[in-house]
C-alpha positions in Angstrom: -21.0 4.1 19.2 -23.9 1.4 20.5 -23.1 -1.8 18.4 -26.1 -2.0 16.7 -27.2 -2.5 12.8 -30.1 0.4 12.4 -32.5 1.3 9.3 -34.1 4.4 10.3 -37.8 3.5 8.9 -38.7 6.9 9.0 -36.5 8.0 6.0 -35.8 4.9 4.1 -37.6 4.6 0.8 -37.2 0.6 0.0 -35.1 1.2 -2.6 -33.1 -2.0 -2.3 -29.4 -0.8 -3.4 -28.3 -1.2 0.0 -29.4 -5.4 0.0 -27.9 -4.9 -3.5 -24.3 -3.8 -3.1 -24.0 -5.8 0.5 -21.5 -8.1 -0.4 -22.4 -10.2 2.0 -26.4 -10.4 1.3 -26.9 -9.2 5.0 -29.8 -7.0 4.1 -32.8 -7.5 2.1 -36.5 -7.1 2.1 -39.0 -8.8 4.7 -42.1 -10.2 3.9 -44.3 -6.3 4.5 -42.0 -4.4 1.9 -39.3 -3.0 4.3 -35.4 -3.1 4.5 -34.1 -5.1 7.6 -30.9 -6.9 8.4 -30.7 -10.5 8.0 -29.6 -11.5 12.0 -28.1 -14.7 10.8 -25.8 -12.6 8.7 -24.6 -9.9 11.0 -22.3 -11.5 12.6 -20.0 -12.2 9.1 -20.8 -8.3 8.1 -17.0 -7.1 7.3 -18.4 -3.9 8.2 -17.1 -2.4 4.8 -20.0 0.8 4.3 -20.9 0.0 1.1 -24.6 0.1 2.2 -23.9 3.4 3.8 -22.4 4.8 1.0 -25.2 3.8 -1.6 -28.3 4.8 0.4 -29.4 7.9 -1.1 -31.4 9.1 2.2 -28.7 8.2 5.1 -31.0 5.9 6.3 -28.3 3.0 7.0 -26.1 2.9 9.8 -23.7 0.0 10.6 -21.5 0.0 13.7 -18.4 2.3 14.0 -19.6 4.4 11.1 -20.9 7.7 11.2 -22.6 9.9 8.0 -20.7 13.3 9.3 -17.3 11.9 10.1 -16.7 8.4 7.5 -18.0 9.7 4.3 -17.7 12.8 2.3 -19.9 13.4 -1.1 -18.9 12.3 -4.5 -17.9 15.1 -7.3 -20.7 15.2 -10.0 -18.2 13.8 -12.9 -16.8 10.4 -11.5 -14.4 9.9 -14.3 -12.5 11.0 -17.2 -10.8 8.4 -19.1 -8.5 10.9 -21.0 -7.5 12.3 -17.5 -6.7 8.7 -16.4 -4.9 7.3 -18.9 -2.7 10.4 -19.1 -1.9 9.8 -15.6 -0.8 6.6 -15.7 1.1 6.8 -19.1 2.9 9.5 -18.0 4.0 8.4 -14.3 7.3 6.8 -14.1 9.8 5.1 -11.3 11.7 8.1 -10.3 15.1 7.3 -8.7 16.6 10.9 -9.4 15.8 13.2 -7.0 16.3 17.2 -6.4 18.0 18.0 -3.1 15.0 19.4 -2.0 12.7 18.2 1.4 9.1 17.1 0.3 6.7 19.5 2.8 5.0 17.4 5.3 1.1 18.8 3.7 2.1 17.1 0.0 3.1 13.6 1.8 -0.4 14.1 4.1 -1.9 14.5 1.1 -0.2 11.0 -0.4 -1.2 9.2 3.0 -4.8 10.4 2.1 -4.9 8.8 -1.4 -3.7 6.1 -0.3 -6.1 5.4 2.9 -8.7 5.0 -0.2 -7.0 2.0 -1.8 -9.4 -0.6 -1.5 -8.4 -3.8 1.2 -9.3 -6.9 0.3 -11.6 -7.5 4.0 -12.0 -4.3 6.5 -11.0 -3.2 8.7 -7.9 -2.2 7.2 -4.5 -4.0 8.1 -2.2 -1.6 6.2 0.2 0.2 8.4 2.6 3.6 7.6 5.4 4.8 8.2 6.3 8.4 6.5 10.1 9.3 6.7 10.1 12.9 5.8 13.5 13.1 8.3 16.4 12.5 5.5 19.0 12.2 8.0 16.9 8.9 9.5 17.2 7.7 5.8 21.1 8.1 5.1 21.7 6.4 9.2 19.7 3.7 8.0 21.7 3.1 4.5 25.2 1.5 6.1 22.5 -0.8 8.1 21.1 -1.8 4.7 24.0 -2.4 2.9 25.5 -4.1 5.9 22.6 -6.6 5.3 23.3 -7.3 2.0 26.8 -7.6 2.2 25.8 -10.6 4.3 23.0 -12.1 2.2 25.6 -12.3 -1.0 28.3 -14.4 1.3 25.4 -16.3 2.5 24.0 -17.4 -0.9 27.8 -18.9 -1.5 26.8 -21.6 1.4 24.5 -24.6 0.0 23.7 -25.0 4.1 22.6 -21.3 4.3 20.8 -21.1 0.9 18.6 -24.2 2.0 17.5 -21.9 5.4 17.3 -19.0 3.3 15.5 -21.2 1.2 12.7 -22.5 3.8 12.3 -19.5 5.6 12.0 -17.0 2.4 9.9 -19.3 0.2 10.3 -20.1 -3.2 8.8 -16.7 -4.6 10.9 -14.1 -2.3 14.1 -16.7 -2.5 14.0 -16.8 -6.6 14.0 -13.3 -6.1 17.3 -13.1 -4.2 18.7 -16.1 -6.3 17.9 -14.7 -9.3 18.0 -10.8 -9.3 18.9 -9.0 -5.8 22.4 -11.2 -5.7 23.7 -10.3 -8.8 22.5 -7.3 -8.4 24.3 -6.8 -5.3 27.8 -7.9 -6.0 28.0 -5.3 -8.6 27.2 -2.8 -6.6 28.9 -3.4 -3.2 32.2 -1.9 -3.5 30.7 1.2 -4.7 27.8 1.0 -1.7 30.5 0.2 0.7 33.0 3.0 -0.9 30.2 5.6 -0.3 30.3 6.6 -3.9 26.9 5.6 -4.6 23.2 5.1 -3.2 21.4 2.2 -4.9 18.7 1.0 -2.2 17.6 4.6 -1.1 18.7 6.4 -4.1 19.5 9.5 -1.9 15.3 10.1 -1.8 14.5 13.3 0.2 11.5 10.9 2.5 10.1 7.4 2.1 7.0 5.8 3.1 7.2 2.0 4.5 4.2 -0.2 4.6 3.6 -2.7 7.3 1.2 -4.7 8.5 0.7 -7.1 11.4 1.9 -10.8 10.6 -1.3 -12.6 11.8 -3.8 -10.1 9.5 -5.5 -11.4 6.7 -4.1 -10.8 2.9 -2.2 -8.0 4.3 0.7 -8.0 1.3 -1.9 -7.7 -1.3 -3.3 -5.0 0.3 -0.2 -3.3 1.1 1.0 -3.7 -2.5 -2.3 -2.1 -4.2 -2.0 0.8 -1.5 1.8 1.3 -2.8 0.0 1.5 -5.9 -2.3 4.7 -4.6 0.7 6.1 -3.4 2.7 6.2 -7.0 -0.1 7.4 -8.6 -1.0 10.6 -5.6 2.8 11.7 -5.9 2.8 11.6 -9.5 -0.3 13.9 -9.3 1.1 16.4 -6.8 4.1 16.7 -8.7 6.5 14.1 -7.2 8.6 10.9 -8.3 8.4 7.7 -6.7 9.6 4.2 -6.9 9.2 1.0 -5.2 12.4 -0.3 -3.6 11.6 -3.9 -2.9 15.0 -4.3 -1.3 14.3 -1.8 1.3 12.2 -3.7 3.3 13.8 -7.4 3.7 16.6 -5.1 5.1 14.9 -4.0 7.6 12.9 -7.0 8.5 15.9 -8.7 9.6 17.9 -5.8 11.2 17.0 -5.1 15.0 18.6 -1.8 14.4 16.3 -1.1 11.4 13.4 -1.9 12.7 13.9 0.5 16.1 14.8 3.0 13.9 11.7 2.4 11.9 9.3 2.3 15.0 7.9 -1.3 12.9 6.5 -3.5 15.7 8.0 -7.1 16.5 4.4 -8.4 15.3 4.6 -6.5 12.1 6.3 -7.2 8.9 7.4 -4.6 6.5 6.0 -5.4 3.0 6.9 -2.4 0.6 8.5 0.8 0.2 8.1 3.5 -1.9 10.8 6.3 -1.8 9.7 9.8 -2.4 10.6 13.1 -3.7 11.0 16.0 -6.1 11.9 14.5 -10.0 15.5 15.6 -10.8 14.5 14.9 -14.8 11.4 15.4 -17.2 11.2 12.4 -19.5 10.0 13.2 -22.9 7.8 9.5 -23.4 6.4 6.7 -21.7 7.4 3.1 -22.3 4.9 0.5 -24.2 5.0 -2.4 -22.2 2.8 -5.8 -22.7 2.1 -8.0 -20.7 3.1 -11.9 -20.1 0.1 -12.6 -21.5 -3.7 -11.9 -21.9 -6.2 -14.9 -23.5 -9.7 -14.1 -23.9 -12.6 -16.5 -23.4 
């Protein structure tokens, strides 16, 4: 498509939404009462089709975005806010699964949902990858716990813990300090024994986002499209959960990551496991939050 910023001034009305919603003020309205693109603007347009989107007579069109193939009309009713708080009351973290595979059209229909989480700048940086092979899953689990059996001897060295340290930062290394070590030394004899799964939980498929190292706010976005994804399985039927100690295991395993198809320059930021609820619960769980102060 011709890189070009066009108004057709044959169908647009003036309207204004489009200068309106532009988060970037790149459009407004010239001095004789029509729509035009600021040209000292343009070059900072994130290209994000929100003028596009708004203009009620398809009379915008920004570079690399077409009316027939980028957009598809909006349902009448936007909203229901019954329908959406039962939704989210009602999903849980599922980590008991049916022995069942998860057919490839429901976890299309996941990927879908969650191509519509918002990023924070386009183009999008989030990356996929959709395990629906559960053989790849359980060849990947002695890598894993391989992994963690080292982190745990590690964390007994001060010398290692300060490397750790550095390279993990203090977020991700409190989080290893504080909950995945103790966490782990409990569980590694039976991990090791085979008697138990408690990084894949025996899930039928998982999904691993990834995004390249040098892309901008690319964790935030992968954690709110993580979020999409919870909330499409729970609407098709399926239980989820985010296993953040899938992917620093296979950040730091060659083996992993080959298996994975993740690229050197990426880093895998979340993972959500996948599949068919083994249990109904009967409520959801209140929770608050650390705090909330109103100004």
């Amino acid at each position: 498509m011709e890189e070009s910023w066009i108004i057709d001034a044959a169908t647009c009305k003036a309207c204004g939404l489009c200068g309106d919603v532009c988060p970037n003020r790149s459009i407004h309205k010239d001095a004789s009462g029509k729509m035009v693109f600021r040209s000292d603007r343009l070059a900072t347009c994130i290209r994000c089709g929100q003028c596009m989107a708004v203009c009620p007579t398809q009379s915008m069109h920004v570079p690399g975005f077409s009316y027939e193939r980028d957009f598809i009309d909006l349902p009448k009713q936007t909203g229901s806010e019954s329908l959406f708080f039962d939704l989210i009351t009602s999903r849980r973290a599922v980590r008991n699964f049916q022995d069942k595979p998860v057919p490839r059209e429901l976890l299309e229909k996941i990927v879908r949902a969650i191509a519509f989480a918002p990023p924070s700048f386009t183009p999008i940086k989030t990356e996929l990858v959709v395990v629906q092979n559960t053989e790849l899953i359980r060849r990947a689990l002695p890598h894993m716990i391989a992994f963690f059996d080292f982190m745990v001897g590690a964390m007994k060295n001060p010398v290692m813990q300060l490397m750790i340290s550095r390279r993990a930062g203090r977020e991700k290394f409190n989080v290893i300090r504080q909950h995945m070590v103790p966490l782990m030394k409990t569980r590694l004899p039976d991990l090791k024994a085979g008697t138990e799964d408690t990084i894949t939980r025996g899930a039928p498929a998982m999904i691993l986002f990834h995004a390249n190292r040098d892309a901008e706010n690319y964790r935030a976005d992968a954690y709110i499209a993580l979020t999409y994804g919870f909330l499409a399985a729970h609407a098709l039927g399926l239980g989820g959960s985010a296993m953040d100690i899938i992917p620093p295991a296979i950040e730091r395993s060659k083996e992993l990551r080959a298996m994975f198809a993740i690229p050197d320059t990426n880093e895998v930021v979340a993972s959500m496991i996948v599949g068919y609820p083994k249990y109904r619960y009967q409520r959801a769980i209140k929770r608050d939050l650390h705090s909330v102060t109103w100004l």
